[in-house]
N, C-alpha and C positions, 0 to 999 in steps of 0.2 A: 326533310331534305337536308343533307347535310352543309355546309357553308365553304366545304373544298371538294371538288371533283377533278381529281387531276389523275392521269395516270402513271405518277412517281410521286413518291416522298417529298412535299413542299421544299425540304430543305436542298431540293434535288436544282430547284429556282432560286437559290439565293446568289448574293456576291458578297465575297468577303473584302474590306481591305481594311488597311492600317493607314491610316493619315497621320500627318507630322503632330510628334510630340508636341504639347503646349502646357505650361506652367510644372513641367517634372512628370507627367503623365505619357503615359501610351493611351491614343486613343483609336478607337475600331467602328468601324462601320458595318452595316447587314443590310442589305439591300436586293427587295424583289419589286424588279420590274415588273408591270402589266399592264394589256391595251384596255382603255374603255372607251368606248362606239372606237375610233381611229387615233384617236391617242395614246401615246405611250406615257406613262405615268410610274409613280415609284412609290412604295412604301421604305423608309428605314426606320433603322434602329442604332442608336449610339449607344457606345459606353467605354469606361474609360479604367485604367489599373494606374494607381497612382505609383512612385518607387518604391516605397514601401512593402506594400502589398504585392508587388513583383516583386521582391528578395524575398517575401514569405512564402508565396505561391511556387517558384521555378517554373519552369516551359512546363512541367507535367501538371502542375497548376493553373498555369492560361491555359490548355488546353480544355482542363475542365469546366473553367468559366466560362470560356470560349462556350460549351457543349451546354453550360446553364443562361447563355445569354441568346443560345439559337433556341432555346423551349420557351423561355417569355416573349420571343417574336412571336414564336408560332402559333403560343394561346392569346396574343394581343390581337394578331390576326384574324384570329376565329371569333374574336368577342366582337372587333372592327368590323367584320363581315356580317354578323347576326345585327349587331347595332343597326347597321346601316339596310339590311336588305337586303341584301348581296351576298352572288356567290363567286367563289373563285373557278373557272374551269377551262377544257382545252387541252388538245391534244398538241399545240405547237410548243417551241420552244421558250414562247411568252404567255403566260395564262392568261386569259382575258376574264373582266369582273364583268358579271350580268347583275341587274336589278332581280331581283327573286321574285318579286310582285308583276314585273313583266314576263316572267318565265309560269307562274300560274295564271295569269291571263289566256296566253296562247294555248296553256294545257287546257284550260275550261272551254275557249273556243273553240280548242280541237275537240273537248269531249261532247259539247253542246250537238256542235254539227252530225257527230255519232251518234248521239242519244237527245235530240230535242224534247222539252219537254211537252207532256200533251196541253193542249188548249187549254183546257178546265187547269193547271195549275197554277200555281201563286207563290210568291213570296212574301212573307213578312218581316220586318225588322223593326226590333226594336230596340230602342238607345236608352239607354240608362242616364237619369237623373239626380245629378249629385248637390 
């Protein structure tokens, strides 16, 4: 199961802005909103071009940064997501995070109830001893 189900392009959920310079730097912000149970919560991402690096870069170079600072959100995300359990999904305009362990629960309930097992069956398990 994959750890984004959305139908658009995540990047299609972010916010960009630009907060006040501090210490000679431009700095940027990335920001995606999401509900979890009724809360509204946020992930970001900062990052910063110092003067320098902006006289070397020009606009057609923050733009590219810009384009390589929106691809490490979105694999931080996907790692955030798998780490944790959780997936991102939702058709509104705020994606909402589920527990992934709570979304195979309800599918094993739903399947159980479809297919019970016969009497005579069992389960085993066994834990490893290190």
């Amino acid at each position: 199961m994959e750890p984004i189900d959305l139908p658009r392009p995540l990047e299609d959920y972010f916010a960009f802005a630009e907060v006040e310079r501090r210490a000679g730097a431009r700095r940027f912000c990335i920001t995606l909103p999401y509900l979890h149970d009724a809360r509204l919560d946020r992930l970001q991402w900062w990052w910063r071009v110092g003067e320098a690096e902006e006289a070397l870069l020009g606009e057609r170079g923050l733009m590219s940064r810009r384009h390589r600072e929106v691809e490490r959100f979105r694999r931080h995300i996907g790692r955030w997501l798998v780490n944790t359990g959780q997936r991102l999904e939702g058709q509104d305009p705020i994606p909402r995070i589920v527990s992934v362990a709570a979304d195979l629960r309800s599918a094993a309930a739903g399947a159980e109830a479809a297919d019970p097992l016969p009497a005579s069956a069992s389960v085993s398990v066994m834990r490893a001893v290190g």
